[in-house]
C-alpha positions as CSV (number, residue, x, y, z in Angstrom):
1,X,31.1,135.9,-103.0
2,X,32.4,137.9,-106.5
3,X,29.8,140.0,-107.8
4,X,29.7,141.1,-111.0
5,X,27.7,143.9,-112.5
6,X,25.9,141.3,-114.6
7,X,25.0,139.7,-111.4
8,X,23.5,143.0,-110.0
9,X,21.2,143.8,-113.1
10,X,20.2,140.3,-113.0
11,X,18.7,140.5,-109.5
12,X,17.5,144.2,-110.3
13,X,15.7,142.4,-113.1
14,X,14.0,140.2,-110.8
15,X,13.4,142.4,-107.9
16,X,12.5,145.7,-109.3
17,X,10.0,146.5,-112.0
18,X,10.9,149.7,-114.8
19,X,7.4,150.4,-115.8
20,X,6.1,150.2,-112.1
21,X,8.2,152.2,-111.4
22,X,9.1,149.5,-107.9
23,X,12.5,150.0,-106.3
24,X,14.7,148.4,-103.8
25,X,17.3,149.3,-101.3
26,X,20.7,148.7,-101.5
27,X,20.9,147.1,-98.4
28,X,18.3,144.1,-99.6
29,X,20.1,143.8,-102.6
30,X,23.6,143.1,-100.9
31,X,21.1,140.9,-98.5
32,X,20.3,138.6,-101.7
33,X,23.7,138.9,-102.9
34,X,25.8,138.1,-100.1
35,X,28.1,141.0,-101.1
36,X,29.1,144.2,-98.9
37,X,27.1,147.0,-99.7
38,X,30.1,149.4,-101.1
39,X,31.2,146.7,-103.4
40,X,27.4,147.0,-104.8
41,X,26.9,150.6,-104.8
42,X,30.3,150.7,-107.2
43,X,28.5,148.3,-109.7
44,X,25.4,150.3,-108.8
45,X,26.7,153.7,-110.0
46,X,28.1,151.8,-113.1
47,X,24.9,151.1,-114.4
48,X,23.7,154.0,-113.5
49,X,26.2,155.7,-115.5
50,X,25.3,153.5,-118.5
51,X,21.4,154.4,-117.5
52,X,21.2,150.8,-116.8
53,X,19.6,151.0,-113.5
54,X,18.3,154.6,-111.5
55,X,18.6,155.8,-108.2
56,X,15.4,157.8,-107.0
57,X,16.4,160.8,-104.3
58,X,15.4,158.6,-101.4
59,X,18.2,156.1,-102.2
60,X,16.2,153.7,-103.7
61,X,17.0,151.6,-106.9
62,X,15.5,150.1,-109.8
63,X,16.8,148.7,-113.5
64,X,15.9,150.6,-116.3
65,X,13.7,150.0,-119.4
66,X,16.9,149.2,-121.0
67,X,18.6,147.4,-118.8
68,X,15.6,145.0,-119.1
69,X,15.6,145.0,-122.9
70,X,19.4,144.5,-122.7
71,X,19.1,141.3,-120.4
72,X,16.5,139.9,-122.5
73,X,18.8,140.0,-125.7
74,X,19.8,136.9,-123.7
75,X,23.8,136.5,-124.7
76,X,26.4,135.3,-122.6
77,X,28.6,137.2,-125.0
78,X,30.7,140.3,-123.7
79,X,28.6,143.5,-123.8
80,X,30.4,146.7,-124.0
81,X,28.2,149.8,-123.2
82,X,29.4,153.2,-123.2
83,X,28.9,155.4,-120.3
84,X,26.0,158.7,-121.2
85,X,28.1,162.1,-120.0
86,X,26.0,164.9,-118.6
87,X,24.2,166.7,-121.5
88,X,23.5,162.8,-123.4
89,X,27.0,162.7,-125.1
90,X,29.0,159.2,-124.5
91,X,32.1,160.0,-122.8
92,X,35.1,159.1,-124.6
């Protein structure tokens, strides 16, 4: 099955909560995906890198406040988001 990072926040959205702070692992999530585990934990670090989704120091992951709000704009349209650097600067 293609995965796509869309794909991967959507079932973060569902299975996670931000607020409640409720995680998953990545194993579960490539479980309910059908996809190998490295191909999610590349999408995984994207997000992450576009603070998207977080990783908690037990493995753990979770979407983000805004990678709720960005899923509910609810467009099908192509979203570009620029990955945060270290420090809070976009990397260009």
């Amino acid at each position: 099955m293609c995965v796509t990072r869309r794909t991967v926040l959507e079932k973060l959205a569902g299975s996670t909560d931000a607020e409640r702070r409720e995680t998953t692992t990545v194993d579960a999530l490539a479980s309910a995906l059908g996809a190998k585990e490295r191909t999610l934990q590349e999408h995984i670090d994207a997000l992450v890198a576009c603070e998207l989704a977080y990783v908690n120091a037990d493995g753990h992951v979770r979407i983000t406040i805004t990678g709720e709000e960005l899923l509910a704009l609810d467009t099908d349209d192509l979203i570009i988001v620029n990955p945060v650097g270290r420090g809070g600067d976009t990397d260009a």
